[in-house]
PQR file with spaces between the fields and no chain letter, atoms N, CA, C, O and H, PARSE charges and radii, in Angstrom:
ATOM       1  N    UNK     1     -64.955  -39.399    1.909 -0.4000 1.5000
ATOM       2  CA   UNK     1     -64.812  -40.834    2.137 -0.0000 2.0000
ATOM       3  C    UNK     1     -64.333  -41.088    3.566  0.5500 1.7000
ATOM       4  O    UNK     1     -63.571  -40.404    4.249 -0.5500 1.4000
ATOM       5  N    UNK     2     -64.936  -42.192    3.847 -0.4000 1.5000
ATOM       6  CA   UNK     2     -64.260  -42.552    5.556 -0.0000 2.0000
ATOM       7  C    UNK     2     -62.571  -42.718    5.470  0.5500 1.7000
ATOM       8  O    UNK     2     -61.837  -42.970    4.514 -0.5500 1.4000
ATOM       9  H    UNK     2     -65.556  -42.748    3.292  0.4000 1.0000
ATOM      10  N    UNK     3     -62.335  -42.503    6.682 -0.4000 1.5000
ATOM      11  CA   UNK     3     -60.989  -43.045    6.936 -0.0000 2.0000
ATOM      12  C    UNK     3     -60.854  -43.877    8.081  0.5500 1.7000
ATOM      13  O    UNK     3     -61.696  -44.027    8.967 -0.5500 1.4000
ATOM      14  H    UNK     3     -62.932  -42.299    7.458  0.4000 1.0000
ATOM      15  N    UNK     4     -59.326  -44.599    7.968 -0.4000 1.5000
ATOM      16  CA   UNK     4     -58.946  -45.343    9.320 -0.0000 2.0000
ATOM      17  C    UNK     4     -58.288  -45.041    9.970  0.5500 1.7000
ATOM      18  O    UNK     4     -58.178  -43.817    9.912 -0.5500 1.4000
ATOM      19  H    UNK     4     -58.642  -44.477    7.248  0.4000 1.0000
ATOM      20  N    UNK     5     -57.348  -45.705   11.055 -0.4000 1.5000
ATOM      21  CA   UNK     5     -56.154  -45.505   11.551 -0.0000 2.0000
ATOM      22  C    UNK     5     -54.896  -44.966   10.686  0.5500 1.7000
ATOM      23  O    UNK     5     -54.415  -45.840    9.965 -0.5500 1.4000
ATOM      24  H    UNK     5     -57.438  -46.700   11.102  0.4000 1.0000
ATOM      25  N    UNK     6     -54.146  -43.454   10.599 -0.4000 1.5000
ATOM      26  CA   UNK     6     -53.442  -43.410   10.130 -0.0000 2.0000
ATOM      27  C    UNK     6     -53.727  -42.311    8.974  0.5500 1.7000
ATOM      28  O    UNK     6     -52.883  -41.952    8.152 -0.5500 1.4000
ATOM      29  H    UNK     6     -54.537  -42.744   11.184  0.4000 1.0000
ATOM      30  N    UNK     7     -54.900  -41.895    9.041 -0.4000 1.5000
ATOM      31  CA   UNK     7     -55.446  -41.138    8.120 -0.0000 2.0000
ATOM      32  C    UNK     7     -55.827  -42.100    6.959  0.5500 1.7000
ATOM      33  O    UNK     7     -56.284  -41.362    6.085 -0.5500 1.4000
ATOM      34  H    UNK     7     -55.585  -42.186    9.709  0.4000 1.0000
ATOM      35  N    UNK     8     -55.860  -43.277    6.560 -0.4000 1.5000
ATOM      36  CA   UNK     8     -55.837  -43.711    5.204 -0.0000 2.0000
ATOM      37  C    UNK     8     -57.381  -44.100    4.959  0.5500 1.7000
ATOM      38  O    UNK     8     -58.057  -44.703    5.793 -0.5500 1.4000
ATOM      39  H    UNK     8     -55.489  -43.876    7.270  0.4000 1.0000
ATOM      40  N    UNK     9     -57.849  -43.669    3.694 -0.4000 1.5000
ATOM      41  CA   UNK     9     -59.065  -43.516    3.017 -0.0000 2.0000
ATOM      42  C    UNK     9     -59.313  -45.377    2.930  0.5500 1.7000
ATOM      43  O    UNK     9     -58.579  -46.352    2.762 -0.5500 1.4000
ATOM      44  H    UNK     9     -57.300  -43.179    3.017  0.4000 1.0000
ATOM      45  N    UNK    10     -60.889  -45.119    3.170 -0.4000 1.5000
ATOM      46  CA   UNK    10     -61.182  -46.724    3.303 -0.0000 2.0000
ATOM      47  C    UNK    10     -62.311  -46.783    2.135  0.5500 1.7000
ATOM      48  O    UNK    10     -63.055  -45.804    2.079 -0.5500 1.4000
ATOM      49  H    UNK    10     -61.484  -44.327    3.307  0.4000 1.0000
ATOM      50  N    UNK    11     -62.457  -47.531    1.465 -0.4000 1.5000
ATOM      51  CA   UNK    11     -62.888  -48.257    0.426 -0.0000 2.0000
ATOM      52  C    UNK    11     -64.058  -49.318    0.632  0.5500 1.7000
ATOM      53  O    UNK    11     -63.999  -50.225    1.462 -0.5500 1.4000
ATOM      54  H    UNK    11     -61.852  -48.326    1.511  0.4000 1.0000
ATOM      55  N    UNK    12     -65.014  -49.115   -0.133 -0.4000 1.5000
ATOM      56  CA   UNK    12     -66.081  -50.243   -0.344 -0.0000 2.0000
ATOM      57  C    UNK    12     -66.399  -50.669   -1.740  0.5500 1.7000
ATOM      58  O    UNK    12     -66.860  -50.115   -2.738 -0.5500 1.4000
ATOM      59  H    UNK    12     -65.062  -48.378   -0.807  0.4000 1.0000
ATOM      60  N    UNK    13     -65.950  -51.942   -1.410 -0.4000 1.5000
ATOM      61  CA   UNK    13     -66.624  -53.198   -1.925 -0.0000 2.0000
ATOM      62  C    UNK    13     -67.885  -53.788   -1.629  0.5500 1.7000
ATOM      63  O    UNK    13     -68.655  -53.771   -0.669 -0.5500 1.4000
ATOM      64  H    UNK    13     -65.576  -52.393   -0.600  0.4000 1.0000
ATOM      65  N    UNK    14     -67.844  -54.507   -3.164 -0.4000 1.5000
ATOM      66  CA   UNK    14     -69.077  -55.965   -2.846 -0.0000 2.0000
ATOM      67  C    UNK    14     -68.958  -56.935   -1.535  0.5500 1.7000
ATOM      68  O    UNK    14     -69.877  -57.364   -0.837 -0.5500 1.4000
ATOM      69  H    UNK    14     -67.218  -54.521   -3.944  0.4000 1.0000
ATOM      70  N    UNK    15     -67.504  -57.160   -1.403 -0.4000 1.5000
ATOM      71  CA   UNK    15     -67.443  -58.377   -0.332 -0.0000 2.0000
ATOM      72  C    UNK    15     -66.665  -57.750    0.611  0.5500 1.7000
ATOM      73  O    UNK    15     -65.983  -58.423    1.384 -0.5500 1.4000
ATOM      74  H    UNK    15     -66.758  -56.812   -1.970  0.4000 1.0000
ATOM      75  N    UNK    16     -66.681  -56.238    0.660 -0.4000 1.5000
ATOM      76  CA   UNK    16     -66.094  -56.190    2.068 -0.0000 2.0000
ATOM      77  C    UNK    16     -65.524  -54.112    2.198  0.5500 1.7000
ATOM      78  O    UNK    16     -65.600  -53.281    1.292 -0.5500 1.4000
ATOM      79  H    UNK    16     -67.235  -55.692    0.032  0.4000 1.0000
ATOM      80  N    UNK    17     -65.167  -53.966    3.201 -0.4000 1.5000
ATOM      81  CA   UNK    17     -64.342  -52.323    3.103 -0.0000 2.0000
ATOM      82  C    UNK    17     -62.711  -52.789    3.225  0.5500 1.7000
ATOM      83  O    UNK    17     -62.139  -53.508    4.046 -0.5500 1.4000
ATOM      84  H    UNK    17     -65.105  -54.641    3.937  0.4000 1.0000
ATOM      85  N    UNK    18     -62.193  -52.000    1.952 -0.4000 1.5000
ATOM      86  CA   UNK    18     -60.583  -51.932    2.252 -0.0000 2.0000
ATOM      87  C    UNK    18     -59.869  -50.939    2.210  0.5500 1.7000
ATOM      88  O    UNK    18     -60.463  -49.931    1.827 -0.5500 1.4000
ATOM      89  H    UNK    18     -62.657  -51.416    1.285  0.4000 1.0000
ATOM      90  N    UNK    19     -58.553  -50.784    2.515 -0.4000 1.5000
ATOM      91  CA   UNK    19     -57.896  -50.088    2.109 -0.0000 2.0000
ATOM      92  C    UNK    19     -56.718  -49.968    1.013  0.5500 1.7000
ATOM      93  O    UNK    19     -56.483  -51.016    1.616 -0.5500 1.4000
ATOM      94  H    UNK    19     -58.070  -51.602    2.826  0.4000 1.0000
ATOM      95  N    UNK    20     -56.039  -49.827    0.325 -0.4000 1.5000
ATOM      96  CA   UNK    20     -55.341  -50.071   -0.712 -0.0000 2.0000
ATOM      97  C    UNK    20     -53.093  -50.111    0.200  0.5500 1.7000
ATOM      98  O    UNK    20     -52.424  -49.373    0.924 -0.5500 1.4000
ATOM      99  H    UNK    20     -56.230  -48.977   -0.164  0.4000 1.0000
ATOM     100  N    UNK    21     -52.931  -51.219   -0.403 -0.4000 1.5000
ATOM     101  CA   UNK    21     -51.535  -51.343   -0.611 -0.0000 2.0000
ATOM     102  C    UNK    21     -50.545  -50.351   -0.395  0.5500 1.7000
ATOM     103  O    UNK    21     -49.546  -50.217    0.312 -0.5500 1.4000
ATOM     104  H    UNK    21     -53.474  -51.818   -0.991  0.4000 1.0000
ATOM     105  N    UNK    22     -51.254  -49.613   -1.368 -0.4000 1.5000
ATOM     106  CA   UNK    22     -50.133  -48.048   -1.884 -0.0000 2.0000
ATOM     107  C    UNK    22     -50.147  -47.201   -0.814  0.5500 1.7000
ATOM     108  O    UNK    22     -49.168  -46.532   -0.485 -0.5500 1.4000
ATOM     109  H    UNK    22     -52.065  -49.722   -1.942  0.4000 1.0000
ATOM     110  N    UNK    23     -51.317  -47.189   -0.190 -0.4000 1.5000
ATOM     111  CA   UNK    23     -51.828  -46.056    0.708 -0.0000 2.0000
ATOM     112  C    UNK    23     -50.509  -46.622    2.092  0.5500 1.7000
ATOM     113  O    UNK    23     -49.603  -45.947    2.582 -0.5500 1.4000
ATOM     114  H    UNK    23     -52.112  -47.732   -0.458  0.4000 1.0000
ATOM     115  N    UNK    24     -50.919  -48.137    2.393 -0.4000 1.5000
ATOM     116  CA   UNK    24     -50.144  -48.392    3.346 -0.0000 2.0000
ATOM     117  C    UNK    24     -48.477  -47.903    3.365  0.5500 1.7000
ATOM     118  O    UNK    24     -47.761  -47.354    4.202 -0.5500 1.4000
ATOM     119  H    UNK    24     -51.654  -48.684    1.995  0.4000 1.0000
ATOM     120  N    UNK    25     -48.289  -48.394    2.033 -0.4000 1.5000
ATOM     121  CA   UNK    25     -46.953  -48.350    1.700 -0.0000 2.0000
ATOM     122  C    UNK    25     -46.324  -46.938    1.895  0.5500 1.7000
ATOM     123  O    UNK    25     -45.099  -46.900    2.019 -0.5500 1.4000
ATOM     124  H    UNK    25     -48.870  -48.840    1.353  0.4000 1.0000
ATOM     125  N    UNK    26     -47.114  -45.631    1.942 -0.4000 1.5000
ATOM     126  CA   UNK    26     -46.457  -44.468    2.027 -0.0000 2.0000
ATOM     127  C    UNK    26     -46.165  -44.376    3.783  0.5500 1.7000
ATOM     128  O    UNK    26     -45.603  -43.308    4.029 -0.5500 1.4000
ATOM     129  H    UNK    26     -48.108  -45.662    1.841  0.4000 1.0000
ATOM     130  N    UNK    27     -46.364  -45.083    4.845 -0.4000 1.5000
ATOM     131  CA   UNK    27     -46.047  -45.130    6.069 -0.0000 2.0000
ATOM     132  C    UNK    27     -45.048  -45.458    6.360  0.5500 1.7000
ATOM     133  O    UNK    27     -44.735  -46.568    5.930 -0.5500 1.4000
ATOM     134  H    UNK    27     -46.820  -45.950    4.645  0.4000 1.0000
ATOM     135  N    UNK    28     -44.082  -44.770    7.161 -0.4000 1.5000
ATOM     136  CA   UNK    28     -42.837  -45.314    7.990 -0.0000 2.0000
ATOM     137  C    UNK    28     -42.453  -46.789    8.597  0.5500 1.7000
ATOM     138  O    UNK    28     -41.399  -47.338    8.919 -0.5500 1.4000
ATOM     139  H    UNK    28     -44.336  -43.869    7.511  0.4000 1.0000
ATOM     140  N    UNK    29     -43.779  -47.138    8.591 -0.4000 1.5000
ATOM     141  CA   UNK    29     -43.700  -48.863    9.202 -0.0000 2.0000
ATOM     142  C    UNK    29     -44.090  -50.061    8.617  0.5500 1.7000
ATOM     143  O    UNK    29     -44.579  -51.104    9.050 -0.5500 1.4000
ATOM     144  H    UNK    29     -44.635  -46.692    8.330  0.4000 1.0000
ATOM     145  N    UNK    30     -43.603  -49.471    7.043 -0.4000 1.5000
ATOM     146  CA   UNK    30     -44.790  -50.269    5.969 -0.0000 2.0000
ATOM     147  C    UNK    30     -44.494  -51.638    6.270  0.5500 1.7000
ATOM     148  O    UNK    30     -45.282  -52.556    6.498 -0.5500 1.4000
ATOM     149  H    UNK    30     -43.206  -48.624    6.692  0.4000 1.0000
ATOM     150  N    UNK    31     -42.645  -51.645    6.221 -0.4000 1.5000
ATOM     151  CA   UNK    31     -41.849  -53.011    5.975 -0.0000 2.0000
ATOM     152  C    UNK    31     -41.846  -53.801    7.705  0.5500 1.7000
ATOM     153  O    UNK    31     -41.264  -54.828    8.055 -0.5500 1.4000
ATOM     154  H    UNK    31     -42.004  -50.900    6.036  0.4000 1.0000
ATOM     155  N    UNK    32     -42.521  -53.084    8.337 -0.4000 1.5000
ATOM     156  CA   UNK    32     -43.135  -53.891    9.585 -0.0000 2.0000
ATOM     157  C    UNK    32     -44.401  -54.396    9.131  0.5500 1.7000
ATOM     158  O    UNK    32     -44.586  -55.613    9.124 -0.5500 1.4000
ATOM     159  H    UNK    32     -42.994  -52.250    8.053  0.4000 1.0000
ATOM     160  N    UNK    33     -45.239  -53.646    8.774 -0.4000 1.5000
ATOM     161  CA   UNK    33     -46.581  -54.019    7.971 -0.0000 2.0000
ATOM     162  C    UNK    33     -46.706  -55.102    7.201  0.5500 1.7000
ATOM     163  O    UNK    33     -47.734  -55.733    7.452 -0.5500 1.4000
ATOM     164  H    UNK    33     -45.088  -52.658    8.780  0.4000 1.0000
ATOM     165  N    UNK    34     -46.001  -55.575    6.308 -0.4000 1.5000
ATOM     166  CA   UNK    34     -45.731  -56.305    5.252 -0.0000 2.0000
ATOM     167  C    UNK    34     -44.919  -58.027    6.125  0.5500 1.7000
ATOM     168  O    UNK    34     -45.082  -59.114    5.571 -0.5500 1.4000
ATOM     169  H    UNK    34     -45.166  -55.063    6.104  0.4000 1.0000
ATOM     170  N    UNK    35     -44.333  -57.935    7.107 -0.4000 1.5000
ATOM     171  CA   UNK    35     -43.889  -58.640    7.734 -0.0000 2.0000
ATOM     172  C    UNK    35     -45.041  -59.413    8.198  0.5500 1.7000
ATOM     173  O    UNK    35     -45.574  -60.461    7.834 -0.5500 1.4000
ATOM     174  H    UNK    35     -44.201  -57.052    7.557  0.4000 1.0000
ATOM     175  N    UNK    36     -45.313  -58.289    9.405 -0.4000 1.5000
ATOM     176  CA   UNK    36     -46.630  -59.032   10.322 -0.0000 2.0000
ATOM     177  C    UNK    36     -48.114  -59.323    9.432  0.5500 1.7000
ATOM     178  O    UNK    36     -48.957  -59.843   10.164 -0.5500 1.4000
ATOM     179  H    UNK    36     -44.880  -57.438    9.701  0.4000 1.0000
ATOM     180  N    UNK    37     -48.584  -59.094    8.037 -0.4000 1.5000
ATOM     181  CA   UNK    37     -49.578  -59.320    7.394 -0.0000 2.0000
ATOM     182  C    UNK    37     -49.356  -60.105    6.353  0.5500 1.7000
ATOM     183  O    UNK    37     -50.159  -60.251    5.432 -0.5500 1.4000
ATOM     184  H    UNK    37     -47.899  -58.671    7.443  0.4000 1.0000
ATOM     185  N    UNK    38     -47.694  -60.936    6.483 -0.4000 1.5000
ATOM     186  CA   UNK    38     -47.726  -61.865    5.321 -0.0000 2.0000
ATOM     187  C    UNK    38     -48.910  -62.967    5.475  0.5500 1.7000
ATOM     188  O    UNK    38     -49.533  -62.674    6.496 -0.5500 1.4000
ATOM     189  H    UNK    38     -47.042  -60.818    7.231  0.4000 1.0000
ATOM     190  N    UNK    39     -49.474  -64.148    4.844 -0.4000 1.5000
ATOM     191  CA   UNK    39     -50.166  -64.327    4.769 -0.0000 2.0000
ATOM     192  C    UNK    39     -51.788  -64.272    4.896  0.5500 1.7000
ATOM     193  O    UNK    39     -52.616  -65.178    4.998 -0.5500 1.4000
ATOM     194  H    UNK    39     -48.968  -64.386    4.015  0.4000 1.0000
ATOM     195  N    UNK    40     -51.920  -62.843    4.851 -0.4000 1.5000
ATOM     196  CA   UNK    40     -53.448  -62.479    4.793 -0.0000 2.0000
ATOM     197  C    UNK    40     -54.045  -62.211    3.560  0.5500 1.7000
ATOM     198  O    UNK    40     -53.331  -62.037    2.573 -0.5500 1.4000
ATOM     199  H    UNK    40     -51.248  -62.107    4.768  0.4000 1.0000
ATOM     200  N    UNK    41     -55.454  -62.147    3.476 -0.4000 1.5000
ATOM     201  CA   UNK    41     -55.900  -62.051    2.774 -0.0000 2.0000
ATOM     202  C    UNK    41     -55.719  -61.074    1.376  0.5500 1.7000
ATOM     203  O    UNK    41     -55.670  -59.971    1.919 -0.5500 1.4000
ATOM     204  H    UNK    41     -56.034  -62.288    4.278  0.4000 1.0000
ATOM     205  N    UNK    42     -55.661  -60.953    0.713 -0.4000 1.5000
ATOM     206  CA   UNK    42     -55.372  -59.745   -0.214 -0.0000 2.0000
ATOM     207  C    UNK    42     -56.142  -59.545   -1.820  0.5500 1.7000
ATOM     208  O    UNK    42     -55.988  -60.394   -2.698 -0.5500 1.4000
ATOM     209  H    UNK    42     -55.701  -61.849    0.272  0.4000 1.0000
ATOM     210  N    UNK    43     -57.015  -58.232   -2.032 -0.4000 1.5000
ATOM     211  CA   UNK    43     -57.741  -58.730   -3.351 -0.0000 2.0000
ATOM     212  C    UNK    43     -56.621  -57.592   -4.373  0.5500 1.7000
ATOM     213  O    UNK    43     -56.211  -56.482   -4.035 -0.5500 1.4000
ATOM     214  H    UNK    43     -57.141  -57.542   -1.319  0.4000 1.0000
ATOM     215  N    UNK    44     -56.381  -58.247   -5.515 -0.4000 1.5000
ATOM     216  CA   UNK    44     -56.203  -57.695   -6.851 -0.0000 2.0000
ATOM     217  C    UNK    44     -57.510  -56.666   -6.921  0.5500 1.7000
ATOM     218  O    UNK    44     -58.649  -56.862   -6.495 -0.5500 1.4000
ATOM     219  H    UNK    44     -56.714  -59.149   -5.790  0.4000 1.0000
ATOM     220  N    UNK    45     -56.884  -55.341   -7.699 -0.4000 1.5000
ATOM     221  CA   UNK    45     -57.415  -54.457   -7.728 -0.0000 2.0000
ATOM     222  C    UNK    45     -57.027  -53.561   -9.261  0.5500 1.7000
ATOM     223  O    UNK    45     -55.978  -53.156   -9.763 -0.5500 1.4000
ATOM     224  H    UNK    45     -55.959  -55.182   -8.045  0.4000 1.0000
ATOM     225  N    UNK    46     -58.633  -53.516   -9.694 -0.4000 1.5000
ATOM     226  CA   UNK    46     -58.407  -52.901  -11.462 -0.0000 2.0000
ATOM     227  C    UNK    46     -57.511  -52.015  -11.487  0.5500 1.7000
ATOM     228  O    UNK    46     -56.744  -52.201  -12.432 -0.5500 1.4000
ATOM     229  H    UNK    46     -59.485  -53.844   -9.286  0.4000 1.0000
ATOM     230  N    UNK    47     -57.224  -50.998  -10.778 -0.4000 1.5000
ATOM     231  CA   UNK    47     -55.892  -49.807  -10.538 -0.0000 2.0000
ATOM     232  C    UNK    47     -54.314  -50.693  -10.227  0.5500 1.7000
ATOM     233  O    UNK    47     -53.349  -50.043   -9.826 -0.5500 1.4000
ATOM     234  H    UNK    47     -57.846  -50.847  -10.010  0.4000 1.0000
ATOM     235  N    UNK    48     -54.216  -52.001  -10.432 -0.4000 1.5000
ATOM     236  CA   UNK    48     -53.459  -52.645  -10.485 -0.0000 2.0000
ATOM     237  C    UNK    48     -52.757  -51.879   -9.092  0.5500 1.7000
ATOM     238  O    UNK    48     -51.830  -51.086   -8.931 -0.5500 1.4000
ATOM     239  H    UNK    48     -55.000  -52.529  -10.758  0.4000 1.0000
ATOM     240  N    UNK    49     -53.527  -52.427   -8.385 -0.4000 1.5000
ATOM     241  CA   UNK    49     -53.371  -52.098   -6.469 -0.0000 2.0000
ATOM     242  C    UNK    49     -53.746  -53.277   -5.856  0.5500 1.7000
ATOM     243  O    UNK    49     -54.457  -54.183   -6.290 -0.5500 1.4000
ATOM     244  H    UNK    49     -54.280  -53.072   -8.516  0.4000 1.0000
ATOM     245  N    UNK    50     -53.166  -53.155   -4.763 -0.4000 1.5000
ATOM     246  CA   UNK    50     -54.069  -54.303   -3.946 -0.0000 2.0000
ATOM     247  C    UNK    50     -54.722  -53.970   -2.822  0.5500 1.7000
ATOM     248  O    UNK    50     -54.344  -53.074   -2.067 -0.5500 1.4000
ATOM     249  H    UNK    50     -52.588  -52.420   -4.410  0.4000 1.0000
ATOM     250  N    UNK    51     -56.054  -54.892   -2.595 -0.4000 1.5000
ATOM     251  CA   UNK    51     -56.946  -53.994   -1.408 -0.0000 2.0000
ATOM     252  C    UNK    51     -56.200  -55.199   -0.442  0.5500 1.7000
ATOM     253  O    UNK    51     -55.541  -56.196   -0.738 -0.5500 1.4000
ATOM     254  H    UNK    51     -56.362  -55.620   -3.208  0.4000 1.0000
ATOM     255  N    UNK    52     -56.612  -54.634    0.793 -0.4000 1.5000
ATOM     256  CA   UNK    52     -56.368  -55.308    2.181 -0.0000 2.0000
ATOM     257  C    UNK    52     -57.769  -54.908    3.210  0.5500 1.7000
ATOM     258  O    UNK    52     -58.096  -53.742    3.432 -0.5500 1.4000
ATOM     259  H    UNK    52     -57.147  -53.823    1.034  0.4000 1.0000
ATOM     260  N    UNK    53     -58.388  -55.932    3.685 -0.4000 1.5000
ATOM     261  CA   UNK    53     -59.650  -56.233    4.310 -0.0000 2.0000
ATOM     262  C    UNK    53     -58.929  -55.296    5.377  0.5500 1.7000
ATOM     263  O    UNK    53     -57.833  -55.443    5.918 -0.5500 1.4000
ATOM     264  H    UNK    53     -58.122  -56.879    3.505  0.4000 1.0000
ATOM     265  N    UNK    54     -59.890  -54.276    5.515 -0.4000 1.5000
ATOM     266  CA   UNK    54     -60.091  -53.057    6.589 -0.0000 2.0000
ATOM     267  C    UNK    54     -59.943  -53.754    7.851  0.5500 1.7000
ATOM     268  O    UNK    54     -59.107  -53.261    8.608 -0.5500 1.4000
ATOM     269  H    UNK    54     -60.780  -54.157    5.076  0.4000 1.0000
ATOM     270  N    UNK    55     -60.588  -54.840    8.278 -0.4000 1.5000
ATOM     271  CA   UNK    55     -60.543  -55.399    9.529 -0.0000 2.0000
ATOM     272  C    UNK    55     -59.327  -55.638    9.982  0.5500 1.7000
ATOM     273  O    UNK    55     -58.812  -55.103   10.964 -0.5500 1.4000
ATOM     274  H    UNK    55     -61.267  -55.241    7.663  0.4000 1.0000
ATOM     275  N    UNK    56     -58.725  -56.654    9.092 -0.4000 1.5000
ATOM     276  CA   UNK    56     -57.068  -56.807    9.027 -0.0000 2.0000
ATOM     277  C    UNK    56     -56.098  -55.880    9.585  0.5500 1.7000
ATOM     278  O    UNK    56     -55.230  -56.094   10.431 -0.5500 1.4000
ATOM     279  H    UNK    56     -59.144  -57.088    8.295  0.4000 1.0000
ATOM     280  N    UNK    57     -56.388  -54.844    8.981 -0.4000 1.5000
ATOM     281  CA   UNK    57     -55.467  -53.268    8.677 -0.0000 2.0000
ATOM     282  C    UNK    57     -56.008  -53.252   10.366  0.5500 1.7000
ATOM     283  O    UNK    57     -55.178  -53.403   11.263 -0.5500 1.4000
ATOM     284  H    UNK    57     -57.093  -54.670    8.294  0.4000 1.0000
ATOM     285  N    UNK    58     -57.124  -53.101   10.596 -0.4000 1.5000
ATOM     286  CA   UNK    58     -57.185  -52.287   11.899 -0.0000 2.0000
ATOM     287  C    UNK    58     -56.999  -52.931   12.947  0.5500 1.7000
ATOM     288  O    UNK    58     -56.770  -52.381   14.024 -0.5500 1.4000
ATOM     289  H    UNK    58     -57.798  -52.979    9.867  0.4000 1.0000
ATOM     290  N    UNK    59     -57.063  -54.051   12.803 -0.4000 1.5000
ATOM     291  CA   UNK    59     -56.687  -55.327   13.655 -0.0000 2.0000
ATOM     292  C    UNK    59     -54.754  -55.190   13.924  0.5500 1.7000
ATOM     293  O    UNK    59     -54.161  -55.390   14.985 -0.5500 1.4000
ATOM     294  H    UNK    59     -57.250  -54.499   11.928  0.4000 1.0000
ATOM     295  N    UNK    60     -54.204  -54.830   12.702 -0.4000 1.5000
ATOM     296  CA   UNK    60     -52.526  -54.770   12.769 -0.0000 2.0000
ATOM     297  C    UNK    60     -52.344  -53.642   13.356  0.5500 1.7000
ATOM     298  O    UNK    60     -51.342  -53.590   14.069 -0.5500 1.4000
ATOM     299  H    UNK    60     -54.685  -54.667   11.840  0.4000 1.0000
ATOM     300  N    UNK    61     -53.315  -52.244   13.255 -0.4000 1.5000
ATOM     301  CA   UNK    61     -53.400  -51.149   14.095 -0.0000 2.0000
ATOM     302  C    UNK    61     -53.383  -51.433   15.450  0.5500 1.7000
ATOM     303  O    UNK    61     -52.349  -51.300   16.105 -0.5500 1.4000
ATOM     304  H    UNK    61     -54.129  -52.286   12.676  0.4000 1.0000
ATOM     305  N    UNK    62     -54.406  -51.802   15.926 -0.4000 1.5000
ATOM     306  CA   UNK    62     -54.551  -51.876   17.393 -0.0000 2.0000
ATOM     307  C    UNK    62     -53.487  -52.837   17.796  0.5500 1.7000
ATOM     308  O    UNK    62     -53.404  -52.722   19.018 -0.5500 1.4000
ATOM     309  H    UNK    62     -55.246  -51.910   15.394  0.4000 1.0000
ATOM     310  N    UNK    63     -52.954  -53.391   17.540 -0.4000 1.5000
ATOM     311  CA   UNK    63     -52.011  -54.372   17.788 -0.0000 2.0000
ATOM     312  C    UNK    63     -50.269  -53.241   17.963  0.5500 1.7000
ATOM     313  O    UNK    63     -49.864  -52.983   19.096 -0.5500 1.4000
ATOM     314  H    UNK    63     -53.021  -53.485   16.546  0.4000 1.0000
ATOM     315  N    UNK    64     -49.621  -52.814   16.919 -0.4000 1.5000
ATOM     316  CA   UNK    64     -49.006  -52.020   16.560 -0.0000 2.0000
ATOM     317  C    UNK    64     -48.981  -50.961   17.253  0.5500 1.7000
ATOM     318  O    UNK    64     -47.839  -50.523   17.395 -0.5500 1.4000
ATOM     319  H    UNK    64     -49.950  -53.024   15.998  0.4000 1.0000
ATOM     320  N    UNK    65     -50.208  -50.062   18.002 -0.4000 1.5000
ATOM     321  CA   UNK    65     -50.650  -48.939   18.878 -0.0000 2.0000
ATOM     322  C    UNK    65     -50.049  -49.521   20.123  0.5500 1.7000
ATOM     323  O    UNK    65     -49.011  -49.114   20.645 -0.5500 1.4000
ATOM     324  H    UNK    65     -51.136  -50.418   17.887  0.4000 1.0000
ATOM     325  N    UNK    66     -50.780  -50.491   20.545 -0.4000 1.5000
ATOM     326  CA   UNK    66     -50.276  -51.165   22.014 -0.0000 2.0000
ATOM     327  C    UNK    66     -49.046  -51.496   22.542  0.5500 1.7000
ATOM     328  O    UNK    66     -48.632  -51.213   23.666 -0.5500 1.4000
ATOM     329  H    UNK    66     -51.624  -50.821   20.121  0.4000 1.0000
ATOM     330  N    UNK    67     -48.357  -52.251   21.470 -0.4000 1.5000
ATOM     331  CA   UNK    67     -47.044  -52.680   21.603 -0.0000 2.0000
ATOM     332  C    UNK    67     -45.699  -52.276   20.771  0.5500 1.7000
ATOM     333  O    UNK    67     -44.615  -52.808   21.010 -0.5500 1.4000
ATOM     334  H    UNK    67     -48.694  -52.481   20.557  0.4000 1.0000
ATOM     335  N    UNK    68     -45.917  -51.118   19.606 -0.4000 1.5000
ATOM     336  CA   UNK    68     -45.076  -51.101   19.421 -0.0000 2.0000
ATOM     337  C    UNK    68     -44.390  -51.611   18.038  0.5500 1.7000
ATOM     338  O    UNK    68     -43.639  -51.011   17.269 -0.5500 1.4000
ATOM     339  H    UNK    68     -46.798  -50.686   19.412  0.4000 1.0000
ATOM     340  N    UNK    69     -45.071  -53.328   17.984 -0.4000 1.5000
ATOM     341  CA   UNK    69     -44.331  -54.233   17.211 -0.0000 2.0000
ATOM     342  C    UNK    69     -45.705  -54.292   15.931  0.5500 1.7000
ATOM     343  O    UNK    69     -45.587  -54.999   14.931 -0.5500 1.4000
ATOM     344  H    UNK    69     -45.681  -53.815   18.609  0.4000 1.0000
């Protein structure tokens, strides 16, 4: 399976590629993560997970890489 920034396995969907919640959550900077991505998008997931739109994720990557924050 592909991966992204961070090593984390990326996921396809009908309406889009994500990555899962949990996956994020095992990172050192989750509770920075969770800060800077409050109000984004987020789908419920049958593994009672939640996906997060890949773009998003890599968008908070490159952001996060550059500066830090």
């Amino acid at each position: 399976m592909p991966k992204t920034y961070f090593g984390l396995q990326t996921y396809k969907l009908l309406n889009g590629k994500i990555v899962k919640q949990s996956d994020i959550a095992k990172l050192p900077f989750y509770a920075l993560w969770q800060e800077k991505s409050a109000g984004s998008t987020i789908l419920p997931l049958d593994d009672n997970d939640i996906g997060i739109y890949l773009h998003d994720w890599e968008k908070f990557c490159r952001i996060f890489i550059e500066t830090g924050e």
